[in-house]
Jmol script that loads the backbone (N, CA, C; Angstrom):
load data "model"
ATOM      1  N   UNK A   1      21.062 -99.093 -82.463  1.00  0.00           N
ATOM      2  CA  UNK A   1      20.559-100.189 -83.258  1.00  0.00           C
ATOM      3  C   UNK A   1      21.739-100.903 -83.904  1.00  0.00           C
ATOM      4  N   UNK A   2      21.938-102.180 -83.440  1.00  0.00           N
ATOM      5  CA  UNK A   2      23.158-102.675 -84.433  1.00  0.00           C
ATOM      6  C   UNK A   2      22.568-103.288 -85.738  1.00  0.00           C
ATOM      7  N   UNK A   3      23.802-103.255 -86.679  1.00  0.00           N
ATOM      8  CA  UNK A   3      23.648-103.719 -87.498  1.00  0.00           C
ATOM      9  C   UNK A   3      23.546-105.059 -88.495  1.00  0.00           C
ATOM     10  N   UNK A   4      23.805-105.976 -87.281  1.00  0.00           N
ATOM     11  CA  UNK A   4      24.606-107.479 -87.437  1.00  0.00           C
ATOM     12  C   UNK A   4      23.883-108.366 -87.407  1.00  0.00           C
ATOM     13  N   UNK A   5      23.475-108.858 -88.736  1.00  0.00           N
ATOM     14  CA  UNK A   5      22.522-110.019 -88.789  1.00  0.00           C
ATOM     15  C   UNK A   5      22.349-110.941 -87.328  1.00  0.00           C
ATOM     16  N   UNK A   6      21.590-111.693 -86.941  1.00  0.00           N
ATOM     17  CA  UNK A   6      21.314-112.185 -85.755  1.00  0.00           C
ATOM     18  C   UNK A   6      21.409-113.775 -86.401  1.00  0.00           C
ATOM     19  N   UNK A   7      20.848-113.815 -87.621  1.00  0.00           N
ATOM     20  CA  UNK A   7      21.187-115.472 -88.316  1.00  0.00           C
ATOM     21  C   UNK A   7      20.940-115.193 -89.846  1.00  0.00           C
ATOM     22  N   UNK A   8      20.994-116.195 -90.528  1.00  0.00           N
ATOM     23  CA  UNK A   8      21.565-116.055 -91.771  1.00  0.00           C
ATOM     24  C   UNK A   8      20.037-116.038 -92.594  1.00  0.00           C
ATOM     25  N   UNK A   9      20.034-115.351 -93.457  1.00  0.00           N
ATOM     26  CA  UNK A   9      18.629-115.488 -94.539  1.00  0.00           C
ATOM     27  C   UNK A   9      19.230-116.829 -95.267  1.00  0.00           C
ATOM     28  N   UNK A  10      17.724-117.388 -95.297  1.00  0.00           N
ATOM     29  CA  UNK A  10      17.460-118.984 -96.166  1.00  0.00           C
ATOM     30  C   UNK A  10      16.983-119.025 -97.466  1.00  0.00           C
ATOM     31  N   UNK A  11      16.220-117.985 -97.870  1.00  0.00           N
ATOM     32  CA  UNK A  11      15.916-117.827 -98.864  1.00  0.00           C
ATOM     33  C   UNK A  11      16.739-117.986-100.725  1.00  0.00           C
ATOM     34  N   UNK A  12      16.668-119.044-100.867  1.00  0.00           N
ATOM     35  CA  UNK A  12      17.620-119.147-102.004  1.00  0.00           C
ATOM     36  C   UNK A  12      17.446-118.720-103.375  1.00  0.00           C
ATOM     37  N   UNK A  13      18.518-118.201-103.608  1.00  0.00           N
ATOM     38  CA  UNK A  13      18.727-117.788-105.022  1.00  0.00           C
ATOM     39  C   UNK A  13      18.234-118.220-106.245  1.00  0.00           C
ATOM     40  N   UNK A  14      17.021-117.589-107.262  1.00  0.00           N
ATOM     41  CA  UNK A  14      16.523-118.849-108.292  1.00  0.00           C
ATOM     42  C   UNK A  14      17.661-117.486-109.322  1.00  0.00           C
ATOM     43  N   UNK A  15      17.006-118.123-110.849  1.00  0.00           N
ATOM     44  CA  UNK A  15      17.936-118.449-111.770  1.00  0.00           C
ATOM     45  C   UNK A  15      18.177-116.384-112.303  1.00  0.00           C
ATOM     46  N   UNK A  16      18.119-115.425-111.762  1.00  0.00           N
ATOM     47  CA  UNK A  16      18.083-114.479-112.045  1.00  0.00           C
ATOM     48  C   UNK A  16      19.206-113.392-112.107  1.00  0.00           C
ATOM     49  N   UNK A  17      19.535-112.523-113.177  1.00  0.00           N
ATOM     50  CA  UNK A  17      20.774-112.304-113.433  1.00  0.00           C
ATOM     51  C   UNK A  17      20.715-111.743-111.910  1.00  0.00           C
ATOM     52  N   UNK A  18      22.292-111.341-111.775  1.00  0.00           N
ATOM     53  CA  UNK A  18      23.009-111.423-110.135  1.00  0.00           C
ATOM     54  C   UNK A  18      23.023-109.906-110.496  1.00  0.00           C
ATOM     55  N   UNK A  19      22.334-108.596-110.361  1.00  0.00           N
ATOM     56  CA  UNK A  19      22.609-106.904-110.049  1.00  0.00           C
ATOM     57  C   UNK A  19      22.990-107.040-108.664  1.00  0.00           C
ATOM     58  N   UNK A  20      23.524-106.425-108.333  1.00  0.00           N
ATOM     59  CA  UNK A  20      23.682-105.648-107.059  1.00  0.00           C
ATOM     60  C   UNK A  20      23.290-104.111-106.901  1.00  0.00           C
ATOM     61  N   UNK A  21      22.672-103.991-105.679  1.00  0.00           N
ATOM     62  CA  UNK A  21      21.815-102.842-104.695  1.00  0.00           C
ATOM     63  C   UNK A  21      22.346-102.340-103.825  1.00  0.00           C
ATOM     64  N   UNK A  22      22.651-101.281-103.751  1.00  0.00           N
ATOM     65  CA  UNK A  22      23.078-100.192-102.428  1.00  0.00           C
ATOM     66  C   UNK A  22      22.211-100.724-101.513  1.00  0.00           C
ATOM     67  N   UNK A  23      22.147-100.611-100.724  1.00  0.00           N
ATOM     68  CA  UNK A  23      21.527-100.203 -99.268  1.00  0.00           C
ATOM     69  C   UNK A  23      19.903 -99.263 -99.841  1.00  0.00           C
ATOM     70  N   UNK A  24      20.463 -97.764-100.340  1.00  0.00           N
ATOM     71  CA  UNK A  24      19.209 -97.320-100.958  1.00  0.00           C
ATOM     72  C   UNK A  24      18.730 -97.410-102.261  1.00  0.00           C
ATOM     73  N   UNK A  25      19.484 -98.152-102.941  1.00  0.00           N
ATOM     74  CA  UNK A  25      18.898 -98.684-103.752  1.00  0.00           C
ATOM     75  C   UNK A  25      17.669 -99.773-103.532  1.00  0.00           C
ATOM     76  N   UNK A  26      18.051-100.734-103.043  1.00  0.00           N
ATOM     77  CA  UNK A  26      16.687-101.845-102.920  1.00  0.00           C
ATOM     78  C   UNK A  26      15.727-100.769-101.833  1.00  0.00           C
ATOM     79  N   UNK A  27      15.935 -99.876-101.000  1.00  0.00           N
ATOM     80  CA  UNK A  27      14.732 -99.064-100.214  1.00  0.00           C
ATOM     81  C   UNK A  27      13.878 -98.379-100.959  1.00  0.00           C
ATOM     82  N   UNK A  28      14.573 -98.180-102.373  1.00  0.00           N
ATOM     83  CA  UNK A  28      14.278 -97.542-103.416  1.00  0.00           C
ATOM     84  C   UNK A  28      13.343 -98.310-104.010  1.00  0.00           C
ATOM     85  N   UNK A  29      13.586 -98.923-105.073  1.00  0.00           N
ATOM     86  CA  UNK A  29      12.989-100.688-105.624  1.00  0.00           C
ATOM     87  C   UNK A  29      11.921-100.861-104.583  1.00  0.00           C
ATOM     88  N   UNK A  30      11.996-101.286-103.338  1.00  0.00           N
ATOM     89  CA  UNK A  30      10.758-101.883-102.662  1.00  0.00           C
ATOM     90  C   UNK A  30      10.172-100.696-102.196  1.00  0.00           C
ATOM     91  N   UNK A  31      10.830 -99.360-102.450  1.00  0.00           N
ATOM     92  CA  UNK A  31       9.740 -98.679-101.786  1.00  0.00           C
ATOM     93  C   UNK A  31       9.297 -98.495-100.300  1.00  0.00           C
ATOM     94  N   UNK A  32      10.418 -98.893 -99.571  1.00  0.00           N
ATOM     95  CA  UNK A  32      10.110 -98.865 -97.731  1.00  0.00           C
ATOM     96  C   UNK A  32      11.659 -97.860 -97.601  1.00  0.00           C
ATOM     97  N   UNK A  33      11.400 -97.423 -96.152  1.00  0.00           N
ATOM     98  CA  UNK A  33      12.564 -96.968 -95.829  1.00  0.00           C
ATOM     99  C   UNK A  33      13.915 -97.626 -94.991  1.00  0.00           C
ATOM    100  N   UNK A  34      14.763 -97.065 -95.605  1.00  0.00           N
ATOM    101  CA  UNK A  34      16.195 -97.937 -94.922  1.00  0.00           C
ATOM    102  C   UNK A  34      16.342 -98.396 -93.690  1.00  0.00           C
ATOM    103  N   UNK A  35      15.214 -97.349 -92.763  1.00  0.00           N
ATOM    104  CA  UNK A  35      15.264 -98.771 -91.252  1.00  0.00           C
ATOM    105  C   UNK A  35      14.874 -99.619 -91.186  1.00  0.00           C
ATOM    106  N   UNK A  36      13.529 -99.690 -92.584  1.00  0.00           N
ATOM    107  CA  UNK A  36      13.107-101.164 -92.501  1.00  0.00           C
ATOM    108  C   UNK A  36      13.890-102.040 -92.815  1.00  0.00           C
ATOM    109  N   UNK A  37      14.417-102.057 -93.799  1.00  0.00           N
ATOM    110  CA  UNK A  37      15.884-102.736 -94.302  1.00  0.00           C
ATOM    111  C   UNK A  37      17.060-103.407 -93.215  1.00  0.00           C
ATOM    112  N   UNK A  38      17.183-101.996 -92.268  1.00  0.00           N
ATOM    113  CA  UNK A  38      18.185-102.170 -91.020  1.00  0.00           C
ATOM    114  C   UNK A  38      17.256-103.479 -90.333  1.00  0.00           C
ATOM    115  N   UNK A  39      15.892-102.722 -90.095  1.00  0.00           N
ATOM    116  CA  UNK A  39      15.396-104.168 -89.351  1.00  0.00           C
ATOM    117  C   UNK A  39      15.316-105.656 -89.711  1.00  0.00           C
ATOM    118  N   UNK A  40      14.901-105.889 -91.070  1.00  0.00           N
ATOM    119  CA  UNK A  40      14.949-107.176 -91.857  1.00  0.00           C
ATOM    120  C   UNK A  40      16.386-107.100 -91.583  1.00  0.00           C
ATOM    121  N   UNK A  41      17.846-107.108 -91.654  1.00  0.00           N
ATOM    122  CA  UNK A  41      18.912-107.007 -91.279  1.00  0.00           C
ATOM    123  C   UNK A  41      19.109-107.890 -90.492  1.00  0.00           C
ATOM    124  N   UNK A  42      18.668-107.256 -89.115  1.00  0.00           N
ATOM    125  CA  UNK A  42      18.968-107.274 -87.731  1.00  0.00           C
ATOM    126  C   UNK A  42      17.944-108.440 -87.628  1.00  0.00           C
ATOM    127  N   UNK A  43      16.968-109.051 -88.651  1.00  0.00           N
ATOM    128  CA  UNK A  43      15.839-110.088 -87.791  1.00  0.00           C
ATOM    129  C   UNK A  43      16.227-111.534 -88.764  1.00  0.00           C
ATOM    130  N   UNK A  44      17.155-111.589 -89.406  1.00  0.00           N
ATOM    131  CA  UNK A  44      17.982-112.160 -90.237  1.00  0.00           C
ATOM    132  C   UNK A  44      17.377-112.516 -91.881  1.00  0.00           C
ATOM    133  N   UNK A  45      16.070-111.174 -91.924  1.00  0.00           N
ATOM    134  CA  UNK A  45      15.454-111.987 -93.333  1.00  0.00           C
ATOM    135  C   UNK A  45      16.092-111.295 -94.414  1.00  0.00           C
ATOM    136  N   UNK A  46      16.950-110.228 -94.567  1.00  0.00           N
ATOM    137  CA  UNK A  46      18.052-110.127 -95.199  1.00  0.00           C
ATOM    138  C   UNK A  46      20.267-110.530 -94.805  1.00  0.00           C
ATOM    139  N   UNK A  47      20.334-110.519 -95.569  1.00  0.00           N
ATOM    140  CA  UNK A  47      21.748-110.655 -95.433  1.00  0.00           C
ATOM    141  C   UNK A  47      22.689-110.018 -96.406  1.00  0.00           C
ATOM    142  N   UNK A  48      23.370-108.669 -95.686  1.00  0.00           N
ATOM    143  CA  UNK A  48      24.461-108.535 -97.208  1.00  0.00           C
ATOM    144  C   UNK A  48      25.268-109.057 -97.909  1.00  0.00           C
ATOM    145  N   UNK A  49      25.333-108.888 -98.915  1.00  0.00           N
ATOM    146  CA  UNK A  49      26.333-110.020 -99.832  1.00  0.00           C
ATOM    147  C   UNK A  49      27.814-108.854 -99.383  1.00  0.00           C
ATOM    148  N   UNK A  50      27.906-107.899 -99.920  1.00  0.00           N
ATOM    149  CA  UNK A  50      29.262-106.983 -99.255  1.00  0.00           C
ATOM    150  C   UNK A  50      28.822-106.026 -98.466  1.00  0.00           C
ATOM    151  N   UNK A  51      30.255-105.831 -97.851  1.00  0.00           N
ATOM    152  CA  UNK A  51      30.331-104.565 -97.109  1.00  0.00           C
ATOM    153  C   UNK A  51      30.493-105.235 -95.830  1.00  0.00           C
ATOM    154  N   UNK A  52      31.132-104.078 -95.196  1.00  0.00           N
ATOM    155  CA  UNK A  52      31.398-104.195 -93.330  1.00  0.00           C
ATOM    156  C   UNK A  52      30.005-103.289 -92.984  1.00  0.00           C
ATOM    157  N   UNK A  53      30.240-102.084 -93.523  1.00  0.00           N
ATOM    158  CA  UNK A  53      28.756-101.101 -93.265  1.00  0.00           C
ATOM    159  C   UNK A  53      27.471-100.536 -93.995  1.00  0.00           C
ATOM    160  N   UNK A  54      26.684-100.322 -93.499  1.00  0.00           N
ATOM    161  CA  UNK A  54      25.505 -99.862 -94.606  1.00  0.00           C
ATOM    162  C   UNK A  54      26.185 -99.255 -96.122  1.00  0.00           C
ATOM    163  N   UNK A  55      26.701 -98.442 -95.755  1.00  0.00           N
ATOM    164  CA  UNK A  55      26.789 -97.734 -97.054  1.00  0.00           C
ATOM    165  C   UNK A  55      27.640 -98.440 -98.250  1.00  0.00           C
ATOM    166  N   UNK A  56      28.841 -99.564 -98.034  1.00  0.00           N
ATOM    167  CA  UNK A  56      28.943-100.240 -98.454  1.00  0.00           C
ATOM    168  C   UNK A  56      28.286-101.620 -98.942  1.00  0.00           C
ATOM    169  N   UNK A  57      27.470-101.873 -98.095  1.00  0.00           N
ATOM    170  CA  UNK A  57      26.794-103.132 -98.446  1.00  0.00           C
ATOM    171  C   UNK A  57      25.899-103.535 -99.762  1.00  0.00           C
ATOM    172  N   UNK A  58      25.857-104.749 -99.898  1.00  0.00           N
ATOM    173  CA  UNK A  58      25.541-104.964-101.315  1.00  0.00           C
ATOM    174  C   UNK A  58      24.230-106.078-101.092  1.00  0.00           C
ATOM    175  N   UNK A  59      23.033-105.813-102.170  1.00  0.00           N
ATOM    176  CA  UNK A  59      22.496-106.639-102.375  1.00  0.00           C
ATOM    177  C   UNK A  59      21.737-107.529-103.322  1.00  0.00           C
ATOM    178  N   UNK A  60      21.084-108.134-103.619  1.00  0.00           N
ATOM    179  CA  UNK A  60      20.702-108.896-104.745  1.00  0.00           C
ATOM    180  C   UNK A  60      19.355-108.404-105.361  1.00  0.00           C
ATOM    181  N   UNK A  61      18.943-108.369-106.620  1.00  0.00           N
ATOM    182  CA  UNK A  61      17.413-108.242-106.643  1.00  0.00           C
ATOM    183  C   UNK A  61      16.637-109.708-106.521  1.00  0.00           C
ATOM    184  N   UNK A  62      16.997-110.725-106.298  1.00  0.00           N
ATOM    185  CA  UNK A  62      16.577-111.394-105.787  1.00  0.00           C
ATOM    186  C   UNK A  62      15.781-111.375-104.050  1.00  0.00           C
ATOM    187  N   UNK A  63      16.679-110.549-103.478  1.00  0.00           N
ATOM    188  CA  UNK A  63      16.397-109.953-102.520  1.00  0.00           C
ATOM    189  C   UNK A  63      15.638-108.772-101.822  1.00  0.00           C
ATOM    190  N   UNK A  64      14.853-107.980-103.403  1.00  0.00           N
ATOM    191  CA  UNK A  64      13.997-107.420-103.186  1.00  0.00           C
ATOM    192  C   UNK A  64      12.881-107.935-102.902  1.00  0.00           C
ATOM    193  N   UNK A  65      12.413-109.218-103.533  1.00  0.00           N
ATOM    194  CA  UNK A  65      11.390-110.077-103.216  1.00  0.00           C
ATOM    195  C   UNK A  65      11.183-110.251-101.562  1.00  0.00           C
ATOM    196  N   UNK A  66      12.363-110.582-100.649  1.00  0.00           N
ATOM    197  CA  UNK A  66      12.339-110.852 -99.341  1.00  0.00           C
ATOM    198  C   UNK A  66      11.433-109.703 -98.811  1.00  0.00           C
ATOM    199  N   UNK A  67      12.177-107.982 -99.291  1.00  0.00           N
ATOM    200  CA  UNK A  67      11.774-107.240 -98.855  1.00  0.00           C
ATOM    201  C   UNK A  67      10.154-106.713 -98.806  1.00  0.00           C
ATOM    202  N   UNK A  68       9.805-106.915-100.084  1.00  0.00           N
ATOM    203  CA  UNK A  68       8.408-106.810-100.740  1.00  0.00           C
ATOM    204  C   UNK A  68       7.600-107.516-100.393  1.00  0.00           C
ATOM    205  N   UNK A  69       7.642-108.771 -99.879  1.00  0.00           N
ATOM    206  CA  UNK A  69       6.795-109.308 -99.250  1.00  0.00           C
ATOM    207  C   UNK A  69       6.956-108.958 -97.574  1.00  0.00           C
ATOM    208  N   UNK A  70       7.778-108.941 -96.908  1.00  0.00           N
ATOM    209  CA  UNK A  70       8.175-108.219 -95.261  1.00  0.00           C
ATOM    210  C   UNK A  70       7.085-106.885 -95.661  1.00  0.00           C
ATOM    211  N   UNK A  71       6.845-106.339 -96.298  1.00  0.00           N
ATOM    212  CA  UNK A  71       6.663-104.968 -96.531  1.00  0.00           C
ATOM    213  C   UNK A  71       5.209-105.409 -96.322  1.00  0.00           C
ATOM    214  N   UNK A  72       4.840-106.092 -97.259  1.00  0.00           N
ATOM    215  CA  UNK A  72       3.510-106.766 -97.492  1.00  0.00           C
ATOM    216  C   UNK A  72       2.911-107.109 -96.323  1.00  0.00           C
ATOM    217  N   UNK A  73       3.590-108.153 -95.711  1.00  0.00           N
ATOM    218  CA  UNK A  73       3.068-108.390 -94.524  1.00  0.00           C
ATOM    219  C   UNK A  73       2.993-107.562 -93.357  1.00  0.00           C
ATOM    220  N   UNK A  74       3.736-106.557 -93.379  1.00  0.00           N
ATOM    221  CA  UNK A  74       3.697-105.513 -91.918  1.00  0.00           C
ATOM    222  C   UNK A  74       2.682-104.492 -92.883  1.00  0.00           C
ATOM    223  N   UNK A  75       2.425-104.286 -93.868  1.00  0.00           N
ATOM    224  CA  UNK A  75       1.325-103.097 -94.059  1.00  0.00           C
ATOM    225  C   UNK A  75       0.018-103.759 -94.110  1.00  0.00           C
ATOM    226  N   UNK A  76      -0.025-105.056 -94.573  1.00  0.00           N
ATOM    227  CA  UNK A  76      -1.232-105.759 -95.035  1.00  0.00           C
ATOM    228  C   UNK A  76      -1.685-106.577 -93.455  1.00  0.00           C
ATOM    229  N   UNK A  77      -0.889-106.958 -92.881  1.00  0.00           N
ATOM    230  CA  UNK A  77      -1.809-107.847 -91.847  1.00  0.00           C
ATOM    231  C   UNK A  77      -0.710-107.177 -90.133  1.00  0.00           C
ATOM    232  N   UNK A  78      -0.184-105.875 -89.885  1.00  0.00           N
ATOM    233  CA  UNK A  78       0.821-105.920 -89.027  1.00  0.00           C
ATOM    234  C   UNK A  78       2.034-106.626 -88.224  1.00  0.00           C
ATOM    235  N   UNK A  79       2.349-107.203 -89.489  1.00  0.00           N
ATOM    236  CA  UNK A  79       3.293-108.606 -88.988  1.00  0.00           C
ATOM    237  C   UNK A  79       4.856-107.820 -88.768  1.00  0.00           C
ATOM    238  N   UNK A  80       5.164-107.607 -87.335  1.00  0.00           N
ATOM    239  CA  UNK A  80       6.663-106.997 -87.205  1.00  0.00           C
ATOM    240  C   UNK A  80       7.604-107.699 -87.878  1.00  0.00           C
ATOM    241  N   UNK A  81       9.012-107.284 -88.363  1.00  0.00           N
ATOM    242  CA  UNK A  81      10.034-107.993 -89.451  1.00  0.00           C
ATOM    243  C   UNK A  81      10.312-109.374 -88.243  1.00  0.00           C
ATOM    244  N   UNK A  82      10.168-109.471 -87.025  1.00  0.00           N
ATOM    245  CA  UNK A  82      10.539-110.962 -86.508  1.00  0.00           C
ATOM    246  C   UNK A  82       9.560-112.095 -86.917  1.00  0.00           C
ATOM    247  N   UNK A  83       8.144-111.208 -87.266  1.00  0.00           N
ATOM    248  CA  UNK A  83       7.047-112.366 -87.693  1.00  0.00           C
ATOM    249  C   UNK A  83       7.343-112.394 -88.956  1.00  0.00           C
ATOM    250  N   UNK A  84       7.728-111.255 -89.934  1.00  0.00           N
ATOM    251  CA  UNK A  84       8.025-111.531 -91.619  1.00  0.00           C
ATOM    252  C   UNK A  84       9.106-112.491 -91.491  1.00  0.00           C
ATOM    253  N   UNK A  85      10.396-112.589 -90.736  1.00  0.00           N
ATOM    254  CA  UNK A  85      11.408-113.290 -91.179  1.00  0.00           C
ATOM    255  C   UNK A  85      10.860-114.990 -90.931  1.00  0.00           C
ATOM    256  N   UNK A  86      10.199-115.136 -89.779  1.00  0.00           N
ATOM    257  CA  UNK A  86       9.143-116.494 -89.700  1.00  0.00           C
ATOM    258  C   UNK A  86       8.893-116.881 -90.853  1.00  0.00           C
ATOM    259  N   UNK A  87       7.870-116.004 -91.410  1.00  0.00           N
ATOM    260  CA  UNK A  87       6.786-116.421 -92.526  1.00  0.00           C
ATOM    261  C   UNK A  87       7.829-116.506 -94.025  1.00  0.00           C
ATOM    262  N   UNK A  88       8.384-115.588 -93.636  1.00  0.00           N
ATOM    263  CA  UNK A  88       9.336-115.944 -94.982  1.00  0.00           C
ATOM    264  C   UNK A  88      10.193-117.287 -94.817  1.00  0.00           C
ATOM    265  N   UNK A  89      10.897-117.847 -93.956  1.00  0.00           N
ATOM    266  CA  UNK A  89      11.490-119.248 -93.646  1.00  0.00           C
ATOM    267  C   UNK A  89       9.951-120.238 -93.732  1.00  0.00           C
ATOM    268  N   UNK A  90       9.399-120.022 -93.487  1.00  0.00           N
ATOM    269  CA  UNK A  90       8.439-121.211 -93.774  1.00  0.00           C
ATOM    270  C   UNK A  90       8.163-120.761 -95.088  1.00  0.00           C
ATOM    271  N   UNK A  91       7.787-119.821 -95.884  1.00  0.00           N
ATOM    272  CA  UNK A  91       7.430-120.244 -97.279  1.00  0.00           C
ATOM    273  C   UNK A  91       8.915-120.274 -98.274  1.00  0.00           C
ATOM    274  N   UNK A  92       9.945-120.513 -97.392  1.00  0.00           N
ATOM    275  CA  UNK A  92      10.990-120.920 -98.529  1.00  0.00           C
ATOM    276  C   UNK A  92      10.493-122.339 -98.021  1.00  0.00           C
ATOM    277  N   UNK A  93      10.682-123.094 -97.143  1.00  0.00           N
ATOM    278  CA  UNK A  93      10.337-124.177 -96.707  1.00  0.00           C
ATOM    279  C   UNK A  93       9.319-124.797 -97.722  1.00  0.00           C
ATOM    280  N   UNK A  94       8.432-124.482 -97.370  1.00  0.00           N
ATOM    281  CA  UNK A  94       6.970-124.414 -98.017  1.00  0.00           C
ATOM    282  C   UNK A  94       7.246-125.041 -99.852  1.00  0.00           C
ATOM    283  N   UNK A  95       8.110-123.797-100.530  1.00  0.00           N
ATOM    284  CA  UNK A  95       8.543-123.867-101.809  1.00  0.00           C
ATOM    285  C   UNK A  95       9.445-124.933-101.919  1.00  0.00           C
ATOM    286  N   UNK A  96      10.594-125.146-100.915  1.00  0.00           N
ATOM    287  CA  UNK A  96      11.716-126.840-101.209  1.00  0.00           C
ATOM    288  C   UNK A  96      10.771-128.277-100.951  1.00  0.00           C
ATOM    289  N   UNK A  97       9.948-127.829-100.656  1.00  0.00           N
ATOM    290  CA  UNK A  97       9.039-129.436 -99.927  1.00  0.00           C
ATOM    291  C   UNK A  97       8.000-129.364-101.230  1.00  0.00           C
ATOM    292  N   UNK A  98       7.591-128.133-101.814  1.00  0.00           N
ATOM    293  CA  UNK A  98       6.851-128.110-103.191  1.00  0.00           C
ATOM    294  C   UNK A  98       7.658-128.823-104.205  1.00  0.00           C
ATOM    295  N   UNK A  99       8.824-128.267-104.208  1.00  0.00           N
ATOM    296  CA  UNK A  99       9.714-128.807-105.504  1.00  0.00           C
ATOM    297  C   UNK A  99       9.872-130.083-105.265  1.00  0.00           C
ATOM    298  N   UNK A 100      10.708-130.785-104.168  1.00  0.00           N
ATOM    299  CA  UNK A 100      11.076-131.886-103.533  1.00  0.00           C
ATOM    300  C   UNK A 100       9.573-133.119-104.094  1.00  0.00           C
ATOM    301  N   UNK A 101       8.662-132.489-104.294  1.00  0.00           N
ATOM    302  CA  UNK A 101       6.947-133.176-104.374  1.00  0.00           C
ATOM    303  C   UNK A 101       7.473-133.252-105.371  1.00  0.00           C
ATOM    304  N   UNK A 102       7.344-132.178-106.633  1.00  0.00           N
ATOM    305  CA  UNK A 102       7.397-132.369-107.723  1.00  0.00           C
ATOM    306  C   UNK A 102       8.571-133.044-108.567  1.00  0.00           C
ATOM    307  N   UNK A 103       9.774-133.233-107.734  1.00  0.00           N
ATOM    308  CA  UNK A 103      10.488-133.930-108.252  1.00  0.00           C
ATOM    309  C   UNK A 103      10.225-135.480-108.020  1.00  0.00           C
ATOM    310  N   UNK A 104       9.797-135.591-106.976  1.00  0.00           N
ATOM    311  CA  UNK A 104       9.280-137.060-106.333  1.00  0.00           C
ATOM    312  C   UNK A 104       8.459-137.370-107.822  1.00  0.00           C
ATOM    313  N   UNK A 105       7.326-136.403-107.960  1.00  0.00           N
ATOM    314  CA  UNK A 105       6.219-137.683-108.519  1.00  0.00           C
ATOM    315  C   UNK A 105       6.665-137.557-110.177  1.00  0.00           C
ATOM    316  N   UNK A 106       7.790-136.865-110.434  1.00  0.00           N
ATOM    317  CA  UNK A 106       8.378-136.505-111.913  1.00  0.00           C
ATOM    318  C   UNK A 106       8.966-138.099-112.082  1.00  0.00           C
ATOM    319  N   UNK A 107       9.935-138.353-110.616  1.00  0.00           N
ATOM    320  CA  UNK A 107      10.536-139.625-110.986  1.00  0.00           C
ATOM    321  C   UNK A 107      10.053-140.945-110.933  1.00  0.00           C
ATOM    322  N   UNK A 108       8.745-140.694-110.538  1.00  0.00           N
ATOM    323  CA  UNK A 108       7.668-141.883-110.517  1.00  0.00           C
ATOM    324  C   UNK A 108       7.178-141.659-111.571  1.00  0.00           C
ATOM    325  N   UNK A 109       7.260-141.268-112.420  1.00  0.00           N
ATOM    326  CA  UNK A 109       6.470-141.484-113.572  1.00  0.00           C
ATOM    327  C   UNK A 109       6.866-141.926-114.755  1.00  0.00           C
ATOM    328  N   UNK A 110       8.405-140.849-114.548  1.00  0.00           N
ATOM    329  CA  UNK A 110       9.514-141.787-115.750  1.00  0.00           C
ATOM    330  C   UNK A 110       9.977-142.946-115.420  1.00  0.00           C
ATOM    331  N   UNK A 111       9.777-143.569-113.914  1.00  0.00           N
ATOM    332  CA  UNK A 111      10.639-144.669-113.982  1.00  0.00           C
ATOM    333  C   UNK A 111       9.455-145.896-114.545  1.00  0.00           C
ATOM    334  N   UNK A 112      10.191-147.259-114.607  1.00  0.00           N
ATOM    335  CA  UNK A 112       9.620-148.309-115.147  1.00  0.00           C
ATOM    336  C   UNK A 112       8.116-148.619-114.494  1.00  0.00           C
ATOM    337  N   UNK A 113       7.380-149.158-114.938  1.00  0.00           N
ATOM    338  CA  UNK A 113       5.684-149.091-114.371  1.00  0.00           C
ATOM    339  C   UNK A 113       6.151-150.328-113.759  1.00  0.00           C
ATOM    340  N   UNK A 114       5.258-149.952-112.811  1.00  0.00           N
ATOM    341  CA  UNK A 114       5.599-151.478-112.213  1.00  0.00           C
ATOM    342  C   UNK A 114       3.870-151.925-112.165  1.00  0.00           C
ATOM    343  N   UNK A 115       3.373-152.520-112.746  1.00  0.00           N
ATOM    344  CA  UNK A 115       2.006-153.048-112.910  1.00  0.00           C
ATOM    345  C   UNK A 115       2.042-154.426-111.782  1.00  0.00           C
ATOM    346  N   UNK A 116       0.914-154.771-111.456  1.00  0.00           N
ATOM    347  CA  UNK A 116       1.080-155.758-110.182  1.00  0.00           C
ATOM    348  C   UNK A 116      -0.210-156.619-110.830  1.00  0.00           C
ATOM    349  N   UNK A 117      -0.546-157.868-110.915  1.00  0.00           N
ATOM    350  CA  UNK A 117      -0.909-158.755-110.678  1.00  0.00           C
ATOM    351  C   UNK A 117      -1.401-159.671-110.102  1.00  0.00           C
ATOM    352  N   UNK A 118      -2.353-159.861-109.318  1.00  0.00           N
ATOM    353  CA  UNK A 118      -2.497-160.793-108.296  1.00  0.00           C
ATOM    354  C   UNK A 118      -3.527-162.411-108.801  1.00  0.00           C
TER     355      UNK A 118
END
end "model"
wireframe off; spacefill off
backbone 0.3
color backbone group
């Protein structure tokens, strides 16, 4: 089984202090075991922040969330980590096109009215 991300996790960072996680630490935290981890890995819905190898590698608790929901979805509906890493890229997606809305209609509202006349 290698270990080498296949593409990069998208999932971005919100405003939460930065801990770092062993390897069994976050298996710990989410509660799955470290091959699942290896697999989210290998299907790119995690990414280590350090390390060349497992036992070095480092991760975020931000990044337990990735895991906890992967977890979610393969116990709750049998979704293998290639269908979690899917579903997780579309609901980061999902969440930038939410915000992107809400910034849209934030700046329509502060800007000048434009009232029309005919």
């Amino acid at each position: 089984m290698s270990t080498t991300p296949k593409r990069v996790a998208t999932r971005a960072a919100t405003a939460e202090p930065a801990t770092e996680l062993t390897l069994l630490d976050i298996s710990r935290t989410c509660a799955v075991q470290t091959d699942f981890i290896l697999e989210l890995i290998e299907e790119g819905v995690l990414a280590p922040l350090a390390g060349s190898a497992p036992g070095s590698w480092r991760f975020t608790t931000v990044q337990t969330r990735q895991v906890t929901v992967a977890a979610r979805l393969q116990r709750d509906l049998g979704v293998n980590p290639a269908g979690a890493a899917l579903a997780l890229q579309l609901l980061d997606e999902l969440e930038t096109l939410r915000a992107q809305l809400a910034a849209s209609a934030s700046d329509d509202d502060s800007g000048p009215s434009s009232t029309r006349s005919d």
